[in-house]
Wavefront OBJ file of the C-alpha trace (Angstrom):
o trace
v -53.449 1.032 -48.301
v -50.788 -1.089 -46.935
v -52.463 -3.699 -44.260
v -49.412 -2.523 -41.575
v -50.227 1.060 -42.580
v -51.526 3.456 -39.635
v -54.225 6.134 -39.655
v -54.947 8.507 -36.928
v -55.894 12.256 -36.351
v -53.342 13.834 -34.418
v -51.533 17.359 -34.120
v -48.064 18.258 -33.772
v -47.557 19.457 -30.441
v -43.380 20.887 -31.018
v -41.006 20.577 -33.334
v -37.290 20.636 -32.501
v -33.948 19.774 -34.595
v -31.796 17.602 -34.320
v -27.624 17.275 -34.007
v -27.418 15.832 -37.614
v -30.080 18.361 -39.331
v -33.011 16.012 -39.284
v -36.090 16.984 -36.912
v -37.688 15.816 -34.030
v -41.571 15.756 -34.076
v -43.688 15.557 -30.962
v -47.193 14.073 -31.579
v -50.305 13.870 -30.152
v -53.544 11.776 -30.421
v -56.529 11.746 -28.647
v -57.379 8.417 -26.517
v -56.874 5.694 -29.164
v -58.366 2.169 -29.854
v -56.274 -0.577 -28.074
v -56.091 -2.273 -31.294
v -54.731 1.043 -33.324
v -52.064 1.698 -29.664
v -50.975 -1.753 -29.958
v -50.263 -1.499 -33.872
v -48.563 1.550 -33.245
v -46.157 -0.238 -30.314
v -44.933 -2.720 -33.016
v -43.785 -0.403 -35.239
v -41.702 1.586 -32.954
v -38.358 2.555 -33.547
v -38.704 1.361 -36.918
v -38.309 3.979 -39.645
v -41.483 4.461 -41.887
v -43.316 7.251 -43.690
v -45.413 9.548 -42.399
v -48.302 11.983 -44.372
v -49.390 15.084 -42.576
v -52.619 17.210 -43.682
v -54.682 19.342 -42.107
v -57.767 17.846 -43.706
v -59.049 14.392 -43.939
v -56.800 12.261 -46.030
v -58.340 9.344 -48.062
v -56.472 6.084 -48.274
v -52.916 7.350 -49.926
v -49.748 5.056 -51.178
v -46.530 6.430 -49.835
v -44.228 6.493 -52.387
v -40.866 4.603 -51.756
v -37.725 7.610 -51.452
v -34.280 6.784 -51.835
v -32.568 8.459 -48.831
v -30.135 11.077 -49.719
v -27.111 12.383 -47.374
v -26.542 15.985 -47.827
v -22.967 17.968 -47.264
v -19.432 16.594 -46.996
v -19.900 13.801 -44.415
v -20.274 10.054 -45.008
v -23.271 8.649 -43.146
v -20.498 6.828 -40.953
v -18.949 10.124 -40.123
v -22.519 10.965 -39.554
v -23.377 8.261 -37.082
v -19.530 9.102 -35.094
v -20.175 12.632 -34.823
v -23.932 12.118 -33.492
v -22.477 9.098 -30.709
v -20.046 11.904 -29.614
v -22.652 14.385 -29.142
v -24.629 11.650 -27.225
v -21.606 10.463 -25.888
v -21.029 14.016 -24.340
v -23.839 15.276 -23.166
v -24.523 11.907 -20.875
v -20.821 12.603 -19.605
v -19.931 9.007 -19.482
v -16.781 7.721 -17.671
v -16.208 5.462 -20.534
v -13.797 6.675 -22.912
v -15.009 7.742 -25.913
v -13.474 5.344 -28.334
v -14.934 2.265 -26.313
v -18.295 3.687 -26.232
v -18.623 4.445 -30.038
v -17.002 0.706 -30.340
v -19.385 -1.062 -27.963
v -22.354 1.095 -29.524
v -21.669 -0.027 -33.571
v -21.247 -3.858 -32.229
v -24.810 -3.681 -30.427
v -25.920 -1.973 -33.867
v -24.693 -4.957 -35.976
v -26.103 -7.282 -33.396
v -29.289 -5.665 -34.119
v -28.777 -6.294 -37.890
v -27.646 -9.819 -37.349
v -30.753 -10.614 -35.300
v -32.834 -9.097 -38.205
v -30.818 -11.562 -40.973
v -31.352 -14.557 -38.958
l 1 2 3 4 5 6 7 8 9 10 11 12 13 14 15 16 17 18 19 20 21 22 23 24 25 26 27 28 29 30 31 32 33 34 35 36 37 38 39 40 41 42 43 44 45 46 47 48 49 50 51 52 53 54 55 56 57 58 59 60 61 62 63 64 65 66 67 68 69 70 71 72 73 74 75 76 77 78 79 80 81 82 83 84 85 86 87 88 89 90 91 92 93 94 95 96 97 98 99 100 101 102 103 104 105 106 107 108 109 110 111 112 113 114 115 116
């Protein structure tokens, strides 16, 4: 197992989906080792893989999956059409055009900082 790789025993408390057809997963643990919470913290909003099993798992190697894009839409038409949804339901006084603008710079600031 991967030395940054996490282990825990938690349970799903809800599932809900999401604008784009992916799925939002609320998760619960019980009180956790300050080392294992702390591990956790660095990892956030960082996409990863996750194994669920309602048994004990031994020590397992995620395999590596190529993301696919399903239907008619680019993943930039994607990304547009989820900042409007955002976009609208925080009714911001900022034109939408600005905001999605402003938002992809901060996301390729976020890139750049990640290069450098």
């Amino acid at each position: 197992m991967n030395k940054d790789t996490i282990q825990l025993e938690a349970f799903i408390h809800s599932v809900s989906t999401l604008v784009d057809g992916g799925l939002k997963l609320n998760i619960h643990t019980q009180e956790l080792p300050a080392e294992t919470m702390m591990s956790l913290m660095k990892i956030g909003r960082k996409m990863g893989y996750i194994a669920i099993s309602p048994e004990a798992m031994r020590s397992i190697e995620m395999p590596k999956a190529e993301v696919e894009f399903k239907g008619d839409k680019t993943p930039s038409q994607r990304l547009r059409n989820t900042l409007y949804v955002y976009w609208k339901k925080k009714e911001l006084s900022e034109d939408f055009d600005s905001f999605y603008k402003r938002k992809i710079e901060e996301f390729i600031d976020v890139i750049k900082e990640k290069i450098e």
